[in-house]
DRENDO-1510 file (C-alpha; in Angstrom, 1 decimal, always signed):
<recs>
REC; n; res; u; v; w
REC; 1; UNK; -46.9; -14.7; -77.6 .
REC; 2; UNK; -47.8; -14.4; -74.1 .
REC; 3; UNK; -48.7; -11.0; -72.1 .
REC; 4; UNK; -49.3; -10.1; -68.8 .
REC; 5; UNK; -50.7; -7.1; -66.6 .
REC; 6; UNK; -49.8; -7.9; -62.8 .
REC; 7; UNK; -50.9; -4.6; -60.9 .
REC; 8; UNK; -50.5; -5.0; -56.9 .
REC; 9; UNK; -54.1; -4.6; -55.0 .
REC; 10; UNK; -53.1; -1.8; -52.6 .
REC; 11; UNK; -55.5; +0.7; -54.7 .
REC; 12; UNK; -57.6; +1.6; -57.4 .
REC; 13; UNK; -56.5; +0.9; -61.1 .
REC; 14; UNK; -56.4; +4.4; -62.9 .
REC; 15; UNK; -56.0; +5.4; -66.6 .
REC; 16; UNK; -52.3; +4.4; -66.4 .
REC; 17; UNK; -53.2; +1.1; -65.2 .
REC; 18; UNK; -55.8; +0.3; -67.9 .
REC; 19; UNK; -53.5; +1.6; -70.9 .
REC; 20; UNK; -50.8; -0.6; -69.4 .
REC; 21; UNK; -53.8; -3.9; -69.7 .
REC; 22; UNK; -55.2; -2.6; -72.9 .
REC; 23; UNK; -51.4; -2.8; -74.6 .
REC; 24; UNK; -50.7; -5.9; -73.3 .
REC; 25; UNK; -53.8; -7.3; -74.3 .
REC; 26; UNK; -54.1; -5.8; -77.9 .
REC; 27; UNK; -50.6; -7.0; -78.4 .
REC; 28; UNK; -51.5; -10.5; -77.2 .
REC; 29; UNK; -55.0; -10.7; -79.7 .
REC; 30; UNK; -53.0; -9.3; -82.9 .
REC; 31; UNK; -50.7; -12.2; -82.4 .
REC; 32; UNK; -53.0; -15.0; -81.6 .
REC; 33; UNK; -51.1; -15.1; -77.8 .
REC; 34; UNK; -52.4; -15.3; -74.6 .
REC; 35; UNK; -52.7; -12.5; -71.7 .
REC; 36; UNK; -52.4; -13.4; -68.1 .
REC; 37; UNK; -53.4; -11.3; -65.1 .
REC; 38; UNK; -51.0; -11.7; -61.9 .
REC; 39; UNK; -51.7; -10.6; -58.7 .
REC; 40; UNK; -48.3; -8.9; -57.5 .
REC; 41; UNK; -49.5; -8.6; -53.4 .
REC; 42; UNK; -46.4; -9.6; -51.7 .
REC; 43; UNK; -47.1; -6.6; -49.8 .
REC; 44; UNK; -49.0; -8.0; -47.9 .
REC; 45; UNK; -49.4; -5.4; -44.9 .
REC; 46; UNK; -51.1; -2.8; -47.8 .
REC; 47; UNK; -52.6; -4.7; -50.3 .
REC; 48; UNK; -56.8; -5.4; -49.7 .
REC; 49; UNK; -59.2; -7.9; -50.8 .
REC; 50; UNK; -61.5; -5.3; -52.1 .
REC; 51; UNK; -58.7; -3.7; -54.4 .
REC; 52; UNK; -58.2; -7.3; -55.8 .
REC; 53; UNK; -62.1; -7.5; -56.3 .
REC; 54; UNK; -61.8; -4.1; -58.2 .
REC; 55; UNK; -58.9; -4.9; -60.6 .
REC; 56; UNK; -61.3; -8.4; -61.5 .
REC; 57; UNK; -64.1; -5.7; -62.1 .
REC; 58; UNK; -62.2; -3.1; -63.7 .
REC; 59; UNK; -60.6; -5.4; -66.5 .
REC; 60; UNK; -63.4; -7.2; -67.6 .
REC; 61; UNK; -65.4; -3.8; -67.6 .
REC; 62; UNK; -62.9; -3.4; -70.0 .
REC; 63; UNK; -63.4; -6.5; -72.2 .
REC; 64; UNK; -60.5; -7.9; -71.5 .
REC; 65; UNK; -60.5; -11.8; -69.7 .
REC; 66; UNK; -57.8; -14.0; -68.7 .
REC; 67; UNK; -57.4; -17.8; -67.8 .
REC; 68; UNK; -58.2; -18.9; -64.1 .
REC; 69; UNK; -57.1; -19.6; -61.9 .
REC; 70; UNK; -54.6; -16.3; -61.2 .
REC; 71; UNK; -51.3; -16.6; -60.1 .
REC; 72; UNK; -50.7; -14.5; -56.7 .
REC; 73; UNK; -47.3; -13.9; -55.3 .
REC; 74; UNK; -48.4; -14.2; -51.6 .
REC; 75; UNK; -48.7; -18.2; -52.5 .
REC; 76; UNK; -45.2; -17.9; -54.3 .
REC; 77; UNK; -42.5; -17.4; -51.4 .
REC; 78; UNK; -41.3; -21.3; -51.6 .
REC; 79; UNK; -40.5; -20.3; -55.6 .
REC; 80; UNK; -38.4; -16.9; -54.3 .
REC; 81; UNK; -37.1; -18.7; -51.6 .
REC; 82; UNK; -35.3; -21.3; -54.3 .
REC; 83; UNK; -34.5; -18.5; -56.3 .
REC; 84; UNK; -32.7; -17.0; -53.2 .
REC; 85; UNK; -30.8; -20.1; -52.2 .
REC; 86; UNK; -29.4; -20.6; -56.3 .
REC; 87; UNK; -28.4; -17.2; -56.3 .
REC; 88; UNK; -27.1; -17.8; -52.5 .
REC; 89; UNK; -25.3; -20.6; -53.9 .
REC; 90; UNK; -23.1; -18.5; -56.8 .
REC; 91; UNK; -21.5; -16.4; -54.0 .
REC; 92; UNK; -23.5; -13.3; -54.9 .
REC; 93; UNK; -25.8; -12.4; -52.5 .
REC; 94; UNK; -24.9; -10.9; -49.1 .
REC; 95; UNK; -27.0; -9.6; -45.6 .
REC; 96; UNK; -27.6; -5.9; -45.2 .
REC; 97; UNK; -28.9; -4.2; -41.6 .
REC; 98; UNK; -28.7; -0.9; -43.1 .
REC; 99; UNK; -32.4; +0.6; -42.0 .
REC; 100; UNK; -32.9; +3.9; -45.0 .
REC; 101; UNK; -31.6; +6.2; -42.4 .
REC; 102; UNK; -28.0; +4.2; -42.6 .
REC; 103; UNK; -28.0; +4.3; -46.0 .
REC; 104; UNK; -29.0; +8.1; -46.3 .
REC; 105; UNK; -25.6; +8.8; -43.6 .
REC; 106; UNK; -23.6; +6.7; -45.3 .
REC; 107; UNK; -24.1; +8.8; -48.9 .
REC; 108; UNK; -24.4; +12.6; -47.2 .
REC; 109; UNK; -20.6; +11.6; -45.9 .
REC; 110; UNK; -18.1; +13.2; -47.9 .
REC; 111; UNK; -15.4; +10.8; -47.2 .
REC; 112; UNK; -17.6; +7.7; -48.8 .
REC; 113; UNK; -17.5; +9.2; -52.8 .
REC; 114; UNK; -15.9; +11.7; -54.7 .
REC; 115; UNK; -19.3; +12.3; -57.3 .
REC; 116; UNK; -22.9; +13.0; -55.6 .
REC; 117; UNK; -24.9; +10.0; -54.6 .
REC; 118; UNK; -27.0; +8.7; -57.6 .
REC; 119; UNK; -30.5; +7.6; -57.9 .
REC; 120; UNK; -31.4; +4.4; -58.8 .
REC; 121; UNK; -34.3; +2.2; -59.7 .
REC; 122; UNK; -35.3; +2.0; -56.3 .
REC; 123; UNK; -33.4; +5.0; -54.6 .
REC; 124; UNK; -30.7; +6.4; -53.5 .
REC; 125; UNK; -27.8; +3.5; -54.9 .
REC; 126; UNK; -26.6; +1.3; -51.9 .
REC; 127; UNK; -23.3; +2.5; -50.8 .
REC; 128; UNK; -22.0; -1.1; -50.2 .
REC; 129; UNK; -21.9; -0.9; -46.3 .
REC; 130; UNK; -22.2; -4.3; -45.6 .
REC; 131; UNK; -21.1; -5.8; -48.8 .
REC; 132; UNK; -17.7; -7.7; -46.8 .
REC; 133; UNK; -20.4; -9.7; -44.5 .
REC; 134; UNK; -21.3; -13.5; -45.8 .
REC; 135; UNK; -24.1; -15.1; -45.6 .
REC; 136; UNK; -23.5; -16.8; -42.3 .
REC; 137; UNK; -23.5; -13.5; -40.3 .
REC; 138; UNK; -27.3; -13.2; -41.4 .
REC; 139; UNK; -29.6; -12.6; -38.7 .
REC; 140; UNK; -33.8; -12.7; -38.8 .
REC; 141; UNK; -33.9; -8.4; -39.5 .
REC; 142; UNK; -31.4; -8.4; -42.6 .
REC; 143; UNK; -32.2; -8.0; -46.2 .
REC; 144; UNK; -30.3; -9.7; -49.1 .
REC; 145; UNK; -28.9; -8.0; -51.4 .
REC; 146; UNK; -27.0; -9.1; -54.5 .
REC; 147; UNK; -23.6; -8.5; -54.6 .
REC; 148; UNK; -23.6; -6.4; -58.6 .
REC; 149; UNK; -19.8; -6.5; -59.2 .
REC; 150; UNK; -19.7; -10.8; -58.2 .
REC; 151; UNK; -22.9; -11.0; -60.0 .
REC; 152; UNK; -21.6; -9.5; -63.5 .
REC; 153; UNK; -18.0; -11.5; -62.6 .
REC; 154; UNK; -20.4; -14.8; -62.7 .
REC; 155; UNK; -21.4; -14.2; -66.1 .
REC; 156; UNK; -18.2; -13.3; -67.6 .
REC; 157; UNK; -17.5; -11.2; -70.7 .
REC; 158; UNK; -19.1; -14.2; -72.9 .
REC; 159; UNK; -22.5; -13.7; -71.6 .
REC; 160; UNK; -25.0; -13.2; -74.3 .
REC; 161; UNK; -27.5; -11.3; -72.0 .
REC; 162; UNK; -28.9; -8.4; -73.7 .
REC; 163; UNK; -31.0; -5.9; -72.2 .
REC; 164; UNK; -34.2; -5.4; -74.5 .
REC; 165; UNK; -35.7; -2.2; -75.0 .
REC; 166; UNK; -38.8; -1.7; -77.4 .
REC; 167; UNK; -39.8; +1.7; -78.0 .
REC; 168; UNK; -43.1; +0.5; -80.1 .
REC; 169; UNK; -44.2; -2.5; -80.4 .
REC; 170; UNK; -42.8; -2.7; -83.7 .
REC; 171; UNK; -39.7; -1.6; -83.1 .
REC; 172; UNK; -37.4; -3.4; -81.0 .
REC; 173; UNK; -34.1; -2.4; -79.7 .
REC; 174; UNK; -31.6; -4.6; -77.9 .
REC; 175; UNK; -28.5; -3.7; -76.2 .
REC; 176; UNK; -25.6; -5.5; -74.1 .
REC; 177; UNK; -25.9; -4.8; -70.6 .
REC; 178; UNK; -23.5; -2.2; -69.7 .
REC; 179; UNK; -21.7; -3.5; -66.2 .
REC; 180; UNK; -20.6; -0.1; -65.2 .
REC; 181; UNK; -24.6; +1.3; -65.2 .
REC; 182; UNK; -25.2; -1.8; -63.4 .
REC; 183; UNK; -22.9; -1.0; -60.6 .
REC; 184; UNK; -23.2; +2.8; -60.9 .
REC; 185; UNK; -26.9; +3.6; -61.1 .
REC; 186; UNK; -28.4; +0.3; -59.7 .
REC; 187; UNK; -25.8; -1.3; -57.2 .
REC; 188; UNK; -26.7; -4.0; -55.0 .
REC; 189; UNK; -30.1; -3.8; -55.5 .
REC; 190; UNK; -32.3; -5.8; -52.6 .
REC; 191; UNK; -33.8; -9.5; -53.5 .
REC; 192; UNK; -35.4; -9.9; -50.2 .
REC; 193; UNK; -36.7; -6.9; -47.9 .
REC; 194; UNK; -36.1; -7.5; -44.0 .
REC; 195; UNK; -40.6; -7.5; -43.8 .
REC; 196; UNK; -40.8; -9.5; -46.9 .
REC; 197; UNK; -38.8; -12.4; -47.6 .
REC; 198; UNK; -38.4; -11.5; -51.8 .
REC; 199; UNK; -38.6; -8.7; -53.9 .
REC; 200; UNK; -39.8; -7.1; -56.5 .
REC; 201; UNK; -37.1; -7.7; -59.0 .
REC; 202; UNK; -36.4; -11.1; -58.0 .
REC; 203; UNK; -40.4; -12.4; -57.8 .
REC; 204; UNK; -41.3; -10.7; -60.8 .
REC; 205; UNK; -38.2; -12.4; -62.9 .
REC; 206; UNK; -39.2; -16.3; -61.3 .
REC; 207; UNK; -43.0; -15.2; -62.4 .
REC; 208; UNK; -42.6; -14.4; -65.7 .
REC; 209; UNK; -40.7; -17.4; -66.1 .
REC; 210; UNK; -42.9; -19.5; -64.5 .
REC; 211; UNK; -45.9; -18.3; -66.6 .
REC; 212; UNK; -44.2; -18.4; -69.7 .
REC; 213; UNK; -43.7; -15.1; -70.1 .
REC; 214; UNK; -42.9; -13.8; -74.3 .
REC; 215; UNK; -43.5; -10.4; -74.3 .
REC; 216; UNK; -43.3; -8.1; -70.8 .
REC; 217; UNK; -45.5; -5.1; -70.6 .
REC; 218; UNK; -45.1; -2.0; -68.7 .
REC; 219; UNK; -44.3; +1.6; -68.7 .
REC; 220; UNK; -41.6; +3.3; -69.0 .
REC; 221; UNK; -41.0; +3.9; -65.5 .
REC; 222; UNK; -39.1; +0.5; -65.4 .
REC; 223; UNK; -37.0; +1.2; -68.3 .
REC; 224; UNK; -34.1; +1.7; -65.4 .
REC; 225; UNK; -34.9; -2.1; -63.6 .
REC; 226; UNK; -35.1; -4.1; -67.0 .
REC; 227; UNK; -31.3; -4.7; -67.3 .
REC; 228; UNK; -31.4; -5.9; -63.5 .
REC; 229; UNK; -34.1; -8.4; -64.2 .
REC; 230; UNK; -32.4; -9.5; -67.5 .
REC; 231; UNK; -29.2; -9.8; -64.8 .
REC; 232; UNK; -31.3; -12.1; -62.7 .
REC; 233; UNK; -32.7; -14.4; -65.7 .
REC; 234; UNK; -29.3; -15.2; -67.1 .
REC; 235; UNK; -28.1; -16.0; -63.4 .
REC; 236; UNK; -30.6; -18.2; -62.8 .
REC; 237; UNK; -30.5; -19.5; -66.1 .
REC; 238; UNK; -34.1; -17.9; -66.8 .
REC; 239; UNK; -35.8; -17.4; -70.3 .
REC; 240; UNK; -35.1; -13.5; -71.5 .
REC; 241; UNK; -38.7; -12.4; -72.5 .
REC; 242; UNK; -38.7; -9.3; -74.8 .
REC; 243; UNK; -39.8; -5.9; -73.3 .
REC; 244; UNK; -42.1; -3.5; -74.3 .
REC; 245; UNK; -41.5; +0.3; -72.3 .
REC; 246; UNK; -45.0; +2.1; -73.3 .
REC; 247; UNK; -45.7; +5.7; -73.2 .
REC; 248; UNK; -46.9; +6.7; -69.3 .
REC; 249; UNK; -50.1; +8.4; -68.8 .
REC; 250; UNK; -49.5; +12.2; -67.1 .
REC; 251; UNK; -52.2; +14.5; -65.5 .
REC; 252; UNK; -52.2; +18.2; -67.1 .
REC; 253; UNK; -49.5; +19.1; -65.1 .
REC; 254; UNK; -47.0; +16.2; -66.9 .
REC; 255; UNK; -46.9; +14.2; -63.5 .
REC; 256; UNK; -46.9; +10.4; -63.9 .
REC; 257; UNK; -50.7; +8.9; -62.6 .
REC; 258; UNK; -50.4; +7.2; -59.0 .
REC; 259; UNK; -52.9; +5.4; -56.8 .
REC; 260; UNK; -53.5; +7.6; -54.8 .
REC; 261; UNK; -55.2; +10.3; -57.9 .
REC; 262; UNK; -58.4; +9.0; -57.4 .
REC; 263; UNK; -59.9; +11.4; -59.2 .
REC; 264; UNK; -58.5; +9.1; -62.7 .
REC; 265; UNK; -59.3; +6.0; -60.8 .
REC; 266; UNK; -61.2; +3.4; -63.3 .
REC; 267; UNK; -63.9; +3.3; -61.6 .
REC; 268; UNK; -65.1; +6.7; -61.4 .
REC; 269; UNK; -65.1; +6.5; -64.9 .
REC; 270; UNK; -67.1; +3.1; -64.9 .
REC; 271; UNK; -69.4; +4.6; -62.6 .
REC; 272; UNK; -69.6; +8.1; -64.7 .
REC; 273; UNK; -71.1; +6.1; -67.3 .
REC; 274; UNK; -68.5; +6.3; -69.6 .
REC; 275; UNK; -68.1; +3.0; -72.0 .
REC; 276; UNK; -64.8; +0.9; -72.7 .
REC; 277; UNK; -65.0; +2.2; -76.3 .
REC; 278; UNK; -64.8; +5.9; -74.6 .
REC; 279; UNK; -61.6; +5.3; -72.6 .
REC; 280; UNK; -60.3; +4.1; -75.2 .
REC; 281; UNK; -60.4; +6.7; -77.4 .
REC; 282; UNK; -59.6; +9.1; -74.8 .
REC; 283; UNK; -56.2; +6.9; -73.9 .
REC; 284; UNK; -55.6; +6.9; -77.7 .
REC; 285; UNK; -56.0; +3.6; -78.5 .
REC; 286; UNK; -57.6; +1.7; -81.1 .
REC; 287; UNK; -61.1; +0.5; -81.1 .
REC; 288; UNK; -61.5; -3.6; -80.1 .
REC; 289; UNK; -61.4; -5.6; -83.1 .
REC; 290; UNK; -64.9; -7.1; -83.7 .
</recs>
């Protein structure tokens, strides 16, 4: 078994954070596996040196360590540039100048759909605009996006992709990726932002390969974007690592923990004098095994 926690540096790790590294790592010691930290700052224009020195300082206040060196995205755009030209290659991938505003236009006219627009992992789901351009017509301010309907028409009803769901970590449930969720509440998601030449779907699927990836850890929040990384692994002929959806951590008022609640930031509680063995009881997980 191998685990990861790959939290982007562009704040301070808060309770949600370390219950998200304390699964992934309690999974990895009961079976004898490894657990890797990953750097995910391909965000470069928010992410900061000294929120990278505080996720270092955070974990191993924790107890938790990792082999060195770390793998960091911001050295990984030759790997997400290959994965682009493959999936470039299959016909599936297409250039998109729509800025938000376009996109937020092109869903509040009533002559684009019948049903309201939908949310998806990432938004409002891309209304297809630009889907007839090909790749030549790309210019240096598009983003790529892939093409959902060609993508599921390259794998073909044979496909034994499964989108893997575990709702504990004993407890694993897999399904067959459904193409019409795909298409309805994802669409043609984005593989390469116009400021960023990747993603996160696509440069988290080519790390976790790369690394070896067994068992992926992370709240339920991304429940929605598994089956589109599972889409992207069998299109690019990529191991499919199992996927654990945890429980998220809410503030009294039931709203999900962000960066910017610093107030449940880690190191308050570091600072506060609190111990590991505290926060975890207080998270309610198990004590570290001696």
């Amino acid at each position: 078994m191998c685990t990861r926690f790959a939290p982007s540096p562009t704040g301070l790790l808060h309770l949600g954070h370390a219950f998200s590294a304390l699964t992934a790592w309690d999974m990895a010691q009961a079976a004898g596996g490894t657990f890797l930290l990953r750097i995910e700052d391909i965000d470069t224009a928010r992410a900061r040196p000294e929120f990278e020195a505080a996720i270092f300082e955070d974990l191993a206040w924790l107890g938790l360590d990792w082999p060195r060196p770390v793998m960091r995205q911001s050295d990984r755009m030759p790997a997400y540039r290959g994965a682009l030209t493959r999936l470039a290659a299959l016909g599936v991938v297409y250039p998109c100048s729509c800025s938000r505003a376009d996109i937020r236009a092109a869903l509040a006219a009533p002559q684009e759909r019948a049903e309201p627009a939908r949310d998806g992992p990432d938004g409002p789901v891309y209304p297809g605009t630009c889907r007839g351009r090909g790749m030549a017509t790309r210019t240096p301010g598009d983003a790529l996006r892939l093409d959902m309907v060609r993508a599921l028409a390259r794998l073909g009803d044979g496909t034994d992709t499964h989108h893997a769901a575990e709702t504990g970590a004993a407890e694993i449930a897999r399904h067959r990726l459904d193409p019409d969720a795909l298409t309805d509440r994802c669409g043609d998601i984005v593989l390469a932002r116009r400021d960023i030449a990747t993603s996160y779907h696509l440069s988290v699927v080519v790390d976790d390969a790369a690394q070896g990836i067994t068992h992926v850890v992370r709240g339920r929040d991304l429940l929605a974007a598994t089956p589109i990384h599972i889409l992207l692994q069998a299109l690019l002929e990529l191991p499919h690592p199992s996927y654990h959806h945890h429980v998220l951590i809410r503030d009294e008022a039931g709203r999900r923990l962000a960066k910017r609640d610093d107030a449940r930031a880690l190191r308050l509680w570091r600072e506060s004098g609190e111990s590991p063995a505290d926060l975890r009881r207080h998270l309610g997980l198990p004590p570290l095994a001696a």
